[in-house]
N, C-alpha and C positions, 0 to 999 in steps of 0.2 A: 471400336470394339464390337460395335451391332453386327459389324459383317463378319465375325469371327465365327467359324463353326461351334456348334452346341458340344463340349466334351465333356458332361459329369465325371464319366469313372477316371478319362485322364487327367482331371483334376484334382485330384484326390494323391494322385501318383508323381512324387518328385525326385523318385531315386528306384532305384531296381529291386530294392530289399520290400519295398511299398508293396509289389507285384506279391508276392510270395504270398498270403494269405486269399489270393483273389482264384476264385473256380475255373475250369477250363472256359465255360460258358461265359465267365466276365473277362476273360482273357481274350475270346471272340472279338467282346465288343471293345474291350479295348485297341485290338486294332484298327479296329474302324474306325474309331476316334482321332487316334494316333494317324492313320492315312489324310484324313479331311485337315489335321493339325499342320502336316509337313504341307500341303498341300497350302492350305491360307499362308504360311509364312515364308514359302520360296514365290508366290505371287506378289509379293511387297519386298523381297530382296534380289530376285532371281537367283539362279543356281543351278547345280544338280538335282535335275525331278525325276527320272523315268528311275534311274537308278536305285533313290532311296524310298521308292511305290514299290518296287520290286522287292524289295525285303523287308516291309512293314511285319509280316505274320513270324517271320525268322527273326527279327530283331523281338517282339515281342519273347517269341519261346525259348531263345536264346538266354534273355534276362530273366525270365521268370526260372528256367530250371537249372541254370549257372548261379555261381554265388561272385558275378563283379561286385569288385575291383580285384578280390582276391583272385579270381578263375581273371586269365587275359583273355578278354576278347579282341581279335585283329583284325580290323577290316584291309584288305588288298584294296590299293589306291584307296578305300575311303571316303571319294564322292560320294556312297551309298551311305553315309554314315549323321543324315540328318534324325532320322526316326530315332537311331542311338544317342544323339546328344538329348532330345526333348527329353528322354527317358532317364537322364543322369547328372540330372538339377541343371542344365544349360536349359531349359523352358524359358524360361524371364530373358533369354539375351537371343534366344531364336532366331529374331526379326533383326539382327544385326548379322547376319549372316554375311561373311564375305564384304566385312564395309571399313572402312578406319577402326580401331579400337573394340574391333566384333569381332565375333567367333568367328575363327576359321572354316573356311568348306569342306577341309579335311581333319580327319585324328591329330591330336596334337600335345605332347606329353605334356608342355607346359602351361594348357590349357586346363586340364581334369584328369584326374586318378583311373578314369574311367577311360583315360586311351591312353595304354598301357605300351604304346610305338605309334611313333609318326610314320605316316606314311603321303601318297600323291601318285606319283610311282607307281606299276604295277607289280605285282607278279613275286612280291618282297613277305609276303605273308607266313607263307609257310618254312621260312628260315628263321622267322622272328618266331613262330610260334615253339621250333625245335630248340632253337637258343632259350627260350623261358622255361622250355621242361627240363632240357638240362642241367638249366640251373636252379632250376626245382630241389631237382634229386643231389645235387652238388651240395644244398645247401643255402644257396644264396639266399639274399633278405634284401628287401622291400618292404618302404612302409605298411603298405595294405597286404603283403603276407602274397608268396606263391603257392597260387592250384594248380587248374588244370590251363592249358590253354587251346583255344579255340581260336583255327584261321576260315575267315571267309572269303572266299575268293572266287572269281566270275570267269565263266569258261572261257572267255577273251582273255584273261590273265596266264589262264594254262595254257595257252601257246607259248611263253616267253620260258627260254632255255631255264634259268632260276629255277621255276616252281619245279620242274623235274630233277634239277640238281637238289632240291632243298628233300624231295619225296625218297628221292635214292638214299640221301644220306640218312633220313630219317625211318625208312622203314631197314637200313642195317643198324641201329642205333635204339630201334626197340622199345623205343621211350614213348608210352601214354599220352598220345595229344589227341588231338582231334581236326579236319579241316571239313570244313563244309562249302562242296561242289554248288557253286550258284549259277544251276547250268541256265541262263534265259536266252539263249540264241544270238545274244546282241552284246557285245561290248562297248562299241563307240558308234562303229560300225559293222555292219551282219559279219561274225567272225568267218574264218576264211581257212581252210586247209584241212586236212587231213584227221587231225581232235575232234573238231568240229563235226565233222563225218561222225567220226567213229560214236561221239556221244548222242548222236541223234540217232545211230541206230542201236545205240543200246537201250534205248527206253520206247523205239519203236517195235520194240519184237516182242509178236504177243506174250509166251513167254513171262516174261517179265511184268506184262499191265496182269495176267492173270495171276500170278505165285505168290500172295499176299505176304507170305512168311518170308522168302526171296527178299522182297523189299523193305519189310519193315525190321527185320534183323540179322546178322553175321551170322552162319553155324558157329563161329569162336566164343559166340556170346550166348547160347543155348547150355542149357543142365546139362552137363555132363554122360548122361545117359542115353540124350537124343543128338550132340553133339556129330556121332562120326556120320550116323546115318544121314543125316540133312546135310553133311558136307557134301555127301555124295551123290544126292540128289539135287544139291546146288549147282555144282560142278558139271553135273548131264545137263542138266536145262540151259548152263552158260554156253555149256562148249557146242548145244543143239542153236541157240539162239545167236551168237556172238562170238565164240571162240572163246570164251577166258576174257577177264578183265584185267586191262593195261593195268590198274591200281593196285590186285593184289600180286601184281609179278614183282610191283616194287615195294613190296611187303606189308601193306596197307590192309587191313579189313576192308571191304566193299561194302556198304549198303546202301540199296536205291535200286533205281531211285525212284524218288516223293515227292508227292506235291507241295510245294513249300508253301500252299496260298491257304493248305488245310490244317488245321492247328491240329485237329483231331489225329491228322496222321504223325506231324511236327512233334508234338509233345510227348507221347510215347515213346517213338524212337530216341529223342536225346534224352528223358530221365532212365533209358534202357543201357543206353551207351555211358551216360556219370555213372551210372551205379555197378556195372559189371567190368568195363572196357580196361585192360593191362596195358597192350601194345599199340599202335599210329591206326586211329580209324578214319574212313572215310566217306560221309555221307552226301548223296548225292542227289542234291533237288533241285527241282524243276520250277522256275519262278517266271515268269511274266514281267520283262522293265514296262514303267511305267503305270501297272496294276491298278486300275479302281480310276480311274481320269481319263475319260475317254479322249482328250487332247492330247495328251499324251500317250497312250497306247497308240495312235493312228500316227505317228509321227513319224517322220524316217528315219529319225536316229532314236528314235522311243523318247523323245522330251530329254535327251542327254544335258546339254544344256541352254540354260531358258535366261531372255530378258524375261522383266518384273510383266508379269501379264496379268490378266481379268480371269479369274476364278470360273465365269460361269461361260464363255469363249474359247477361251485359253489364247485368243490372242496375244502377242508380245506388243508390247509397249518399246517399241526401238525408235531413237530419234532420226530424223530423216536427214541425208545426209547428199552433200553434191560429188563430193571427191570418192572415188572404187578406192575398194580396201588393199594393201597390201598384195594378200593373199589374192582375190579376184583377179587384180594386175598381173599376176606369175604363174596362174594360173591360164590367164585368157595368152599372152603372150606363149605361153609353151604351147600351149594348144597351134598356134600360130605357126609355129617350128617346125611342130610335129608336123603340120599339113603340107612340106615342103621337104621334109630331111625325113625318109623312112626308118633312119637309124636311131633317130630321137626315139627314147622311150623316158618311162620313170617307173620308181619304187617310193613306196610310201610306207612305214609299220602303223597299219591300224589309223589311218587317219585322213581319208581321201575326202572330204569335206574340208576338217581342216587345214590342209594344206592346199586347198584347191585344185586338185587332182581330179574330181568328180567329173569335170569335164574333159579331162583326157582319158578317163576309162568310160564313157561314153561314146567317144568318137574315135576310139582309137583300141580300142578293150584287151589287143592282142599285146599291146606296146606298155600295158599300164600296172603295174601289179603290186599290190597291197598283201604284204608280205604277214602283215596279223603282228600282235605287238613281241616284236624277233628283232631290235634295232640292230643287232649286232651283226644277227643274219642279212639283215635289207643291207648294210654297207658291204659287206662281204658280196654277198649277191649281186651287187652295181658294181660292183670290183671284176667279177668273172663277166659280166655284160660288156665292161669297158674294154676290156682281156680278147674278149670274142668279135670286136669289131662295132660295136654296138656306141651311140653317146647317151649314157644314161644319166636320168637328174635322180637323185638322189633327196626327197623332199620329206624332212621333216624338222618338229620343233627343236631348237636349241636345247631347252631342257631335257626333251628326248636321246638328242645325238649325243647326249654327253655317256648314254649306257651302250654305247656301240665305239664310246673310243679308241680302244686297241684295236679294231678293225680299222678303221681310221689311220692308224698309224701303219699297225704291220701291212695289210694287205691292200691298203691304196697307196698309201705316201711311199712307204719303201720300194715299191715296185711303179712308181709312178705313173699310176693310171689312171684315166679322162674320165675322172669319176666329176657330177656336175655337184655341190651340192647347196639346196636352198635352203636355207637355215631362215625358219619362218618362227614367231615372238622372240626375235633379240629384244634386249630389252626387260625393262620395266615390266609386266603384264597386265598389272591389276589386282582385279577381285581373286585372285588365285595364289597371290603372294609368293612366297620366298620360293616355294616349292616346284614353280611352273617360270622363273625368271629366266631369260637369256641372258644370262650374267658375265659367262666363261667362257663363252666360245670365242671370241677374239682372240684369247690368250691361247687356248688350248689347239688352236686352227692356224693361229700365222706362228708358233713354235718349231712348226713343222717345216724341213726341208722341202723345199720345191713346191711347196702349197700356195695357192696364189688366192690370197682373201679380199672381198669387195665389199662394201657398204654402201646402200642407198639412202642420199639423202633425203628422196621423194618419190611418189610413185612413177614417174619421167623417168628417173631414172636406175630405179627398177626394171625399169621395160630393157634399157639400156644395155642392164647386169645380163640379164635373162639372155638377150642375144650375144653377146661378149659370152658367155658361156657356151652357148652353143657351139659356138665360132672356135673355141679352145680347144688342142688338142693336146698339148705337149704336157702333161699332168693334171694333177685333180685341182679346181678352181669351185672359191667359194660364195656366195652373196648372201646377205643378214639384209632382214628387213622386220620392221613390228607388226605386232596386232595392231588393227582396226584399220580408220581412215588416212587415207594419204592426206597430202597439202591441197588437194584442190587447184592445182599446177594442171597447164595442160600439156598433154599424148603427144608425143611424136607419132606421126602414121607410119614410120619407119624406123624404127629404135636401130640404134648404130652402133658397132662394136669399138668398145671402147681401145684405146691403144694402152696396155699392161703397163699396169705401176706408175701411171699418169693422173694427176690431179688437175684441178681446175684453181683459177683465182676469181672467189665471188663479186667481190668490192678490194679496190684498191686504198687503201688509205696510210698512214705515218705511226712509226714511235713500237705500236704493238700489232702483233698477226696473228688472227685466231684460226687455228686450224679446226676443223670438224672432220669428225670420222660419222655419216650415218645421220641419223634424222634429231639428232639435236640441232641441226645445222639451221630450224625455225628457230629456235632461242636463241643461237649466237647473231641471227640477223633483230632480232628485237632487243637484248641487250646491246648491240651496235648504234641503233637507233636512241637508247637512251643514255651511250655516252656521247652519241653527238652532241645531242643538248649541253652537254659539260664542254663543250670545246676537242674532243677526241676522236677521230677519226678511227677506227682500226683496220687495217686490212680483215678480209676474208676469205680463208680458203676453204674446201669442199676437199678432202685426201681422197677420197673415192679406193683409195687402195691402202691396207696396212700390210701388206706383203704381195709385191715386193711394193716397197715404200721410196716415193717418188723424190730419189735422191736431191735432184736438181731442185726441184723447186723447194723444198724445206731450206738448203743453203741458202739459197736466194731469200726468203725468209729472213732465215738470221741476220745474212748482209745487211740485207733493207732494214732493220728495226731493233729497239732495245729490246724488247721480249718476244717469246714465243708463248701462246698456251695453247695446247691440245686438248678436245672435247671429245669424248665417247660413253657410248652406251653400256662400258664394259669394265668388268675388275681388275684393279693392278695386275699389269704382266702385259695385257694387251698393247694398243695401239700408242700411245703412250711411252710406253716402256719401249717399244722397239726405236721411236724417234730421239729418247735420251740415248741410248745406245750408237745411235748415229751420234748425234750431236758429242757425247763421249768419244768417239774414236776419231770423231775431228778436230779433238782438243777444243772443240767453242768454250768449255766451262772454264777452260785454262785462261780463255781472255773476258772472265767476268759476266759472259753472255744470260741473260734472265729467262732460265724456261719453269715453265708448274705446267704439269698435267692434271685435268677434272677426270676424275673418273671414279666408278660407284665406290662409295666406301668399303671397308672390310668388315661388314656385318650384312646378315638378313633383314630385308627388310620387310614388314608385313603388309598384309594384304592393305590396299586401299585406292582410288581413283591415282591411274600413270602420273597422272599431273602431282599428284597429292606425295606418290614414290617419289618422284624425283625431285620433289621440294624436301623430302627427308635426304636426299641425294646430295642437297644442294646445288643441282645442276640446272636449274628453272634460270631466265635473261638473269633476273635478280642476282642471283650469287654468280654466275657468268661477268656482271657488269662489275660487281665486287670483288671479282678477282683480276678482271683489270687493273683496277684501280688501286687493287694491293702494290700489283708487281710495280706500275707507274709508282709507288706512292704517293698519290694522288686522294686526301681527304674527300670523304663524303659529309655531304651538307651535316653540321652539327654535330659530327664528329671530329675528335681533332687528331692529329700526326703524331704517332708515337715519336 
């Protein structure tokens, strides 16, 4: 506790209503407080930091001149969203951030009254906050009573198609909300396109740094009697400075924009906007990720996210590690391709770190393009690339690709085009839990006609996927691999194009044959080893392929042995499901034949260490070697045989 920052006034404060009798000037210091607090307790969990530095002074003025739980506040994705928990009686469990049995990294309803919609996800804010006002004025009920509601959301979020479908509907809809523009230049990575432009020169035109009244209030929200005239002097200085603003074309009031780090300027404007505001306002501040930590301001992703580090350093406390990650692997490999096939490129939405892309838009910058978080657009876009002659990798996370699905469908699959795509944290995640899981894309990906899906067991053969893709032209082809470290398996210097819809046989052995889809394929060989010890050999294979799925050898399979069981990293529907399918249409069930598929339960699982997930999973050697032994019925020591 000695190394804990000094916080009097935030101790004193364990709920937002606390705030309410405290002066603008103790409202100051209580950000400060609140900055140094988030700060001590993502250095003992890690997490999101640049994020939730960036809206210390917003989340302060936010709570103090709103009335949560009643008024909703929304945070977009959320990672921003630690200053708000300390603020909403989660203080005491802080320092469990993102761990088994701790608070989530994100909003979370069934967490506190005080996050009023989950979210992880971007760009979801401003539909949630329309859906609450509507049902405001409908009527609706809620324990803690409906207000106003308030979405915050980060200029990397306003790229994504949503936030403008949610703004169109809401500014014809008329309905009294509020979103607050969290413009800091940076979303994951330095946003990118055309918004981005446009918001950086609307607060860069003198204009605007001079008109104090311009930014600190709407002419809709002036007396009546100064009303028309300042509209109109609004309006000349817009259309001299900027041309008009995108926001009130979609019906929105403008204000802005403000320095979100100044409370002086912060608190005025929002008790201006509660107490007058009718129709969808929009205010527009200017924030700083990372704010007040100089490690994390200097960062290249602004301290987005951090292992547990040293407060007075900011170095990261990472363990050291011999086997390249995943991601590194698919990354170094593509790069590889590129320097040989001109035609290789890739797309990424908003996340060229991590998907490991960083070094093909380094070396390659014309070939590599980060599309800003648009998933829907980046699949459509590698669709007309593939169209055009072009082999495009298509690189983002599983959780991501699943908001770019009907792309996916209609405009690669049906038209089957050599879209590549890398589908990077299948799987389990982590600290990030249900919300960031690659859970569905096995299912969602080998459903599809003519799609051809791969799984790596290791990073070996990953390298493998990566060229086997390259290599592919005859439709869109996929590969899933996880976060972190590989096996520590060593590199082919030449990764080999694998032959489609071909597996491998790991270990030969009698009686049972375990199939692996993907990198549980370490636990099937460590549960293998501890039913040797029992007398049991099993076979093992590596499917490398769940579409198309390697006919031959799964019969062979069943020939050789009493049972099957299939291992994956994926929910019902997937790999799995498509081998009973076969094994179904070849009548095996009709001769008694014993098959069970592992694969993740049907529920969310929360956040906690992969290892820690997948023992809720049941898919760890342990329960791999006990469902041998089921299917065998084969007792374990001390237990006895139904």
């Amino acid at each position: 506790m000695s190394d804990r920052p000094h916080t009097p006034l935030l101790d004193q404060i364990s709920r937002p209503a606390d705030m309410k009798g405290l002066s603008d000037a103790q409202l100051v210091q209580l950000a400060h407080e609140l900055r140094q607090e988030t700060i001590s307790a993502v250095s003992e969990t890690g997490g999101h930091l640049g994020a939730g530095l960036g809206v210390v002074e917003l989340t302060v003025a936010l709570h103090a001149v709103f009335d949560t739980p009643r008024d909703k506040l929304i945070w977009d994705v959320s990672h921003q969203s630690y200053p708000h928990k300390i603020l909403t009686e989660r203080r005491d469990r802080i320092r469990t951030l993102r761990t088994k049995g701790g608070l989530s990294g994100f909003t979370k309803r069934s967490e506190s009254p005080y996050d009023p919609f989950g979210a992880a996800h971007s760009s979801t804010s401003i539909s949630a906050a329309l859906g609450f006002s509507v049902a405001r004025d409908l009527g609706g009920v809620v324990p803690e009573g409906l207000g106003d509601a308030i979405a915050v959301i980060g200029d990397g979020s306003m790229s994504a198609g949503m936030a403008f479908e949610a703004m169109n509907n809401a500014g014809h809809l008329d309905k009294r909300m509020f979103v607050i523009l969290n413009d800091n230049e940076m979303s994951i990575a330095p946003p990118v396109g055309a918004l981005s432009s446009y918001l950086s020169r609307l607060y860069a035109e003198e204009p605007f740094q001079e008109l104090k009244a311009v930014a600190k209030g709407a002419a809709s929200l002036l007396p009546e009697p100064f009303r028309e005239g300042a509209k109109r002097a609004k309006d000349m200085i817009k259309g001299m400075a900027v041309g008009g603003t995108l926001f009130e074309s979609l019906g929105f009031s403008y204000i802005g924009p403000i320095d979100g780090h100044d409370l002086d300027q912060l608190l005025p404007v929002l008790r201006t906007v509660k107490a007058r505001a009718r129709g969808p306002i929009l205010i527009h501040v200017l924030t700083k990720k990372g704010k007040g930590y100089a490690p994390a301001e200097a960062a290249r992703d602004k301290g987005h996210a951090t292992a547990k580090f040293d407060v007075v350093t900011g170095k990261q406390q990472k363990a050291p590690s011999n086997a390249p990650s995943y991601t590194g692997v698919f990354g170094d490999e593509l790069v590889k391709l590129a320097a040989k096939d001109d035609k290789i490129c890739a797309v990424t939405a908003a996340m060229p770190d991590g998907t490991g892309l960083a070094l093909m838009a380094e070396r390659y910058p014309s070939r590599c393009f980060d599309v800003g978080i648009a998933e829907q657009h980046g699949v459509t876009f590698a669709a007309a690339l593939a169209a055009g002659g072009m082999k495009p990798f298509c690189a983002m996370y599983s959780t991501f690709l699943q908001r770019g699905y009907d792309q996916v469908v209609h405009d690669v699959a049906i038209q089957r085009l050599p879209v590549r795509f890398a589908i990077d944290r299948a799987g389990l995640v982590g600290a990030d839990g249900a919300t960031h899981a690659g859970s569905f894309d096995i299912g969602f990906m080998s459903n599809l006609p003519g799609m051809v899906v791969m799984a790596a067991a290791d990073e070996a053969e990953l390298a493998h996927m990566v060229t086997t893709a390259a290599a592919y032209d005859d439709g869109p082809i996929a590969f899933r691999y996880p976060r972190g470290e590989g096996e520590g398996v060593d590199m082919p210097e030449t990764p080999e194009v694998l032959e489609i819809g071909k597996g491998r046989i790991i270990q030969d052995g009698k009686r049972v044959a375990l199939l692996s889809f993907g990198t549980r394929l370490g636990e099937v060989r460590k549960a293998a080893e501890a039913l040797a010890a029992k007398g049991i050999t099993p076979t093992i294979a590596d499917a490398r392929f769940a579409k198309p799925l390697d006919r031959e050898l799964i019969l062979q399979l069943v020939a050789d042995h009493e049972a099957l069981i299939t291992i994956e990293e994926g929910a019902v529907g997937g790999f799995g499901s498509h081998v009973a399918q076969l094994l179904s249409d070849e009548g095996v069930f009709d001769r008694g034949f014993k098959f069970r598929s592992m694969v993740l339960p049907d529920t969310f699982i929360d956040q906690a260490s992969p290892a820690d997930m997948y023992e809720v999973a049941a898919m760890n050697a342990p329960q791999i070697e006990a469902k041998v032994l089921e299917v065998l019925g084969v007792a374990r020591i001390g237990e006895k045989r139904a």
